[in-house]
C-alpha positions in Angstrom: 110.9 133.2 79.3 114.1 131.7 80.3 113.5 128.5 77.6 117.1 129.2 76.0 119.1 128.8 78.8 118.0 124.8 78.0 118.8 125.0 74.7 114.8 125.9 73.3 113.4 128.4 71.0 111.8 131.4 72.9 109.8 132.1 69.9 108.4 128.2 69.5 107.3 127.1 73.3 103.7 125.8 73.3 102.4 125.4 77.1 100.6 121.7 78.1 98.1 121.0 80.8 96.2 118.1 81.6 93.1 118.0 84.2 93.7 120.9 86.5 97.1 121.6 84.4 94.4 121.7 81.2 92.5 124.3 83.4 95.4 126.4 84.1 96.8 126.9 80.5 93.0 128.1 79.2 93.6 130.4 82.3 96.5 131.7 80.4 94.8 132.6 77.3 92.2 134.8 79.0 94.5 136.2 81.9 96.2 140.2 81.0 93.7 140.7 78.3 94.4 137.8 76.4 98.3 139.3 76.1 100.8 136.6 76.9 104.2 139.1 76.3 105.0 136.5 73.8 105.6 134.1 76.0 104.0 131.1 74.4 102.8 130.8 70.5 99.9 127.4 71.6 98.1 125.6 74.0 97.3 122.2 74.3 94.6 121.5 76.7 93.6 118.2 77.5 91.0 117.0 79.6 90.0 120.5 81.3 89.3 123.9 80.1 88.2 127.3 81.9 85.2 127.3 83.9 83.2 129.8 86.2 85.5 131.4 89.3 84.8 134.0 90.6 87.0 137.4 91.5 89.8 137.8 93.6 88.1 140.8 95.3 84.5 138.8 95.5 85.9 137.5 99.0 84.9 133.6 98.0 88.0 132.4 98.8 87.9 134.0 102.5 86.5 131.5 104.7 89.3 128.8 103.6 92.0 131.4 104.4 90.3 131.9 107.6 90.5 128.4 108.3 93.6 128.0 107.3 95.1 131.3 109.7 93.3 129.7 112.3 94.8 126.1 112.1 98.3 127.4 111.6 97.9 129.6 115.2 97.9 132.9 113.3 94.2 134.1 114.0 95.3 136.3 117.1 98.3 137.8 114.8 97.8 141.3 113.4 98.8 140.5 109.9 97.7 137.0 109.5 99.4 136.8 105.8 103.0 137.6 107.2 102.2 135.1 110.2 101.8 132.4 107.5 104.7 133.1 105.8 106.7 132.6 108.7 104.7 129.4 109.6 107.1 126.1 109.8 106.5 123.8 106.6 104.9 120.9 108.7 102.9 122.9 110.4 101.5 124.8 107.3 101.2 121.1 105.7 99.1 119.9 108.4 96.6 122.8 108.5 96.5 122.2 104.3 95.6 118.7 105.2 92.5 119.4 107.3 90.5 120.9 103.9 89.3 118.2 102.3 91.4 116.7 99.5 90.3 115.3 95.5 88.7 112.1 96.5 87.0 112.9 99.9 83.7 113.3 100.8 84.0 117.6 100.5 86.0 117.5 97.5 83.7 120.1 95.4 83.5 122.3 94.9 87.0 122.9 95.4 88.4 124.4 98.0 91.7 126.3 96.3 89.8 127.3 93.3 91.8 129.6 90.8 90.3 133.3 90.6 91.1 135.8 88.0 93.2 138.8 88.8 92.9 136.5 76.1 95.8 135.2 74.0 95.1 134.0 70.4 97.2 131.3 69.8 96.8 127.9 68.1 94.7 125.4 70.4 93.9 122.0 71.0 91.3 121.2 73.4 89.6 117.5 74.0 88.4 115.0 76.6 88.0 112.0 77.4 84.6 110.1 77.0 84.3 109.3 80.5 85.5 112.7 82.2 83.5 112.0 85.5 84.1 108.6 86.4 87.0 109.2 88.6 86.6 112.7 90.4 83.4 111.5 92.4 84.7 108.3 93.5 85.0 110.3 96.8 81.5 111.0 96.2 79.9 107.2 96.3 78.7 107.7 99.8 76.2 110.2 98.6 75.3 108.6 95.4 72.9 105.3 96.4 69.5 106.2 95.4 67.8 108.7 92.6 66.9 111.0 95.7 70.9 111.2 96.9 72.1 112.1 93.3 68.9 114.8 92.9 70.1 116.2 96.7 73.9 116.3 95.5 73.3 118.4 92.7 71.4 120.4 94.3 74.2 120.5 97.2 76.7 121.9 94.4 74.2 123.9 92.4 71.9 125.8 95.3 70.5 128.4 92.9 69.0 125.7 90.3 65.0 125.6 91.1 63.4 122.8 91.3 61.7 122.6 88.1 65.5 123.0 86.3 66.7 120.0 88.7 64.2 117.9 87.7 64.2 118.9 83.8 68.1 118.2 84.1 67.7 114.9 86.5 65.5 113.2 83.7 67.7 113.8 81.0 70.4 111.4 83.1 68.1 108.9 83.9 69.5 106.2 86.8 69.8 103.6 83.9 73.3 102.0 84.4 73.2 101.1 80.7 72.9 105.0 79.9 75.8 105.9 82.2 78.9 106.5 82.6 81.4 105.1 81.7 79.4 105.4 78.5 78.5 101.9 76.2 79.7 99.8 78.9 76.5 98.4 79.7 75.5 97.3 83.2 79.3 97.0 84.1 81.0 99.8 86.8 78.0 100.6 88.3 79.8 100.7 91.9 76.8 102.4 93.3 73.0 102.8 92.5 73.6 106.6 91.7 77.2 106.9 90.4 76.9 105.9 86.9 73.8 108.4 87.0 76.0 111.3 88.7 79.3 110.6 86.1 77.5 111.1 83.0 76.2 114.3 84.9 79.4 115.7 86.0 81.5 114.8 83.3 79.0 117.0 81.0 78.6 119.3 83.5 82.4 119.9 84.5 84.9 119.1 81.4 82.3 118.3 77.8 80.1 121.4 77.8 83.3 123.8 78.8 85.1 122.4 76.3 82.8 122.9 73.5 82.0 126.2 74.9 85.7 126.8 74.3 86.1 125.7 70.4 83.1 127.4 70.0 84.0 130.3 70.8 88.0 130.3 70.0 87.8 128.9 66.2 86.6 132.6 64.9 89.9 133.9 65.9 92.3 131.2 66.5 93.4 128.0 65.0 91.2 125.6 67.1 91.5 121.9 67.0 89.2 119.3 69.3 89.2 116.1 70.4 87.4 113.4 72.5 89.5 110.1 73.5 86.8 106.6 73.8 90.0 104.3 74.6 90.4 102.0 76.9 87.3 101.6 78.4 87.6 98.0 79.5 91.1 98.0 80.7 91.8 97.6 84.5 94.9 100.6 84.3 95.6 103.7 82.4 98.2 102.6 80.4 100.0 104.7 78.4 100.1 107.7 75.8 99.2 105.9 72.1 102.0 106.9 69.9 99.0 108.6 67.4 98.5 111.1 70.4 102.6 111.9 71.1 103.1 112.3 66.9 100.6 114.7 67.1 101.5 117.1 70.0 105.0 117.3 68.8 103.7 117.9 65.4 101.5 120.5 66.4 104.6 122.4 69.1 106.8 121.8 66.3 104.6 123.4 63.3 101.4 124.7 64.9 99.8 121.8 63.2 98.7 118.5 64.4 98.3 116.0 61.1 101.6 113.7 61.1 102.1 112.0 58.2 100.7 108.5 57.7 97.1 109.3 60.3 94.0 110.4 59.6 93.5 113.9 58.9 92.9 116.2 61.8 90.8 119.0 60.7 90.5 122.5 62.6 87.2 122.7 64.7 84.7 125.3 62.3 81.2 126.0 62.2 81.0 122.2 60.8 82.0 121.4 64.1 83.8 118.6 63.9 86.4 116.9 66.1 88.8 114.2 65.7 87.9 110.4 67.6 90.4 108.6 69.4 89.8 104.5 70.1 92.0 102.0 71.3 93.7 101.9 68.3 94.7 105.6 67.7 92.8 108.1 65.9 90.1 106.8 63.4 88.9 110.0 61.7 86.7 113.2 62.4 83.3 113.2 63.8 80.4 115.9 64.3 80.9 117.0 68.0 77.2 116.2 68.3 75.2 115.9 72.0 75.0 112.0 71.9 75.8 112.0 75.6 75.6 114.9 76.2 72.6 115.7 77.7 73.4 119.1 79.4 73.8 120.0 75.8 70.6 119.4 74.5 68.8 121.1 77.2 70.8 123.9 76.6 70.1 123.6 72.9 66.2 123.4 73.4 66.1 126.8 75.6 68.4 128.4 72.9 67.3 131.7 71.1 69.6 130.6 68.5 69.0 126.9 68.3 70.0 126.3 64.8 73.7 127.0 65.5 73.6 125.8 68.8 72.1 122.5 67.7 75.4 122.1 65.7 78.1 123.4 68.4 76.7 123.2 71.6 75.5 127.0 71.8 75.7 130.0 70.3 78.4 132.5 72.9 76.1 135.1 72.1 72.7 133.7 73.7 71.6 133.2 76.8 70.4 129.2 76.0 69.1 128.5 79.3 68.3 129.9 83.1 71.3 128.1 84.2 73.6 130.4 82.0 73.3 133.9 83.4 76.3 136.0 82.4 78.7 136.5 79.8 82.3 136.7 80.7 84.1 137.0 77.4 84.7 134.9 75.6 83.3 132.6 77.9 79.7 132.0 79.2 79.9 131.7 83.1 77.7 128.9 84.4 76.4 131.2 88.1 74.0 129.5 89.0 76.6 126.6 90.3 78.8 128.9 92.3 79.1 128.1 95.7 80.9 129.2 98.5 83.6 126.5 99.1 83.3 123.7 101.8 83.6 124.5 104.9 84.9 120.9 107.2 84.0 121.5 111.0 
């Protein structure tokens, strides 16, 4: 809004998220009816998009406000919000500090999950290969055996029967050569269960969302996908390629991300195809098929419209399987893993 008071162009801002920031900008295509006041003309999202919350007015997020009025001294008070707003900084950041954080033991499902109180404008949206690898590090204690990854799912995912447990369980077999990270054979297996449990989450949580997403944005909206397979065998991070920062200012700049000299970036279509990224930059477009995807062929399988959804995931306007149970346009909201947050004693 205010973008010209630093010398930008109101009418050229594209917002950026990555992980929970990625989540947050597909919350500002579907937030106001999908109006954005002109705000922003794209999005990048990368390495999150929207996923199931629930309503401000569904009282999910009560019990961690309770806990958090009652830490802070404010229970007793008769308007426990103005109490908390008057609450000293250190001792507001101490109460905070007792719900568990990102790589504890309580970690999901999150605690301070977004709730919703759709804007058509140019997209990217991709992930990495390995998406689950480093959320449930703080996980590892549960993960040993096949028996401690089948009761953790079933922790986060209490309205799953036990037939769909198993029929998900044995297509994320505890084979650390099928795990994740993916094509690193029996290396980073930490624990029995947590090469088992990535592949599982990382489908679960980021891939199937995010093909959910192009799936159902590239009707109406320039969409463009990605999945990144770099750096699998380094010990850090490291940095941005430069393929990846010619690209996103290509694509703020003209709502297009091909740069001049790389491989062609196509927009995501019914082909359903989606550009690769290795250790060397971008290498070229590939069918966003289920290879590791498991959740997606499962998903596929139950679908009433498997012929599409055997190409993109699944069709937005079937119900593909018993763990999809409502449509929320223009996303399909995965109920059956919503959970009242964690609750620490």
């Amino acid at each position: 809004k205010y973008i010209s008071e630093f010398g930008g162009d109101p009418s050229k801002v594209t917002i950026f998220g990555e992980s929970s920031g990625a989540i947050a900008v597909s919350y500002h295509l579907l937030i106001n009816n999908g109006d954005n006041e002109g705000l922003f003309r794209a999005a990048i999202c990368e390495s999150g998009s929207a996923f199931p919350v629930e309503t401000l007015s569904s009282g999910a997020g009560q019990p961690i406000y309770d806990k958090i009025v009652n830490y802070t001294g404010c229970a007793s008070s008769s308007n426990s919000l103005d109490c908390l707003r008057a609450v000293e900084y250190e001792h507001l950041f101490a109460a905070v500090n007792r719900i568990p954080g990102l790589f504890s033991s309580g970690s999901f499902p999150s605690p301070f999950s977004p709730f919703i109180d759709d804007a058509k404008v140019p997209l990217i949206s991709g992930n990495q290969d390995d998406e689950g690898t480093l959320l449930i590090l703080g996980q590892l204690s549960r993960l040993i055996t096949e028996d401690d990854v089948r009761q953790y799912f079933q922790y986060l995912c209490p309205k799953a029967s036990e037939t769909e447990t198993t029929e998900i369980l044995q297509l994320y077999p505890q084979d650390i050569t099928q795990g994740s990270p993916f094509n690193t054979g029996i290396l980073n297996a930490i624990t029995p269960g947590y090469k088992q449990y990535a592949a599982l989450f990382g489908d679960f949580t980021f891939q199937a969302f995010r093909r959910l997403t192009l799936r159902t944005t590239q009707s109406v909206m320039p969409s463009y996908g990605y999945i990144d397979r770099a750096m699998k065998f380094t010990p850090v991070v490291g940095r941005r390629s430069d393929d990846f920062q010619a690209r996103w200012i290509a694509f703020t700049n003209t709502l297009d991300p091909n740069f001049p000299g790389l491989p062609l970036w196509e927009p995501y279509s019914n082909g359903a195809r989606i550009l690769e990224f290795q250790d060397t930059g971008s290498i070229g477009m590939q069918r966003n098929t289920c290879l590791k995807n498991q959740i997606c062929k499962h998903l596929d399988a139950n679908s009433a419209d498997s012929h599409q959804a055997k190409k993109v995931f699944m069709s937005p306007t079937r119900f593909p399987s018993k763990l999809y149970k409502r449509l929320g346009p223009p996303f399909l909201v995965l109920q059956d893993c919503i959970r009242d947050p964690y609750l620490p004693s």
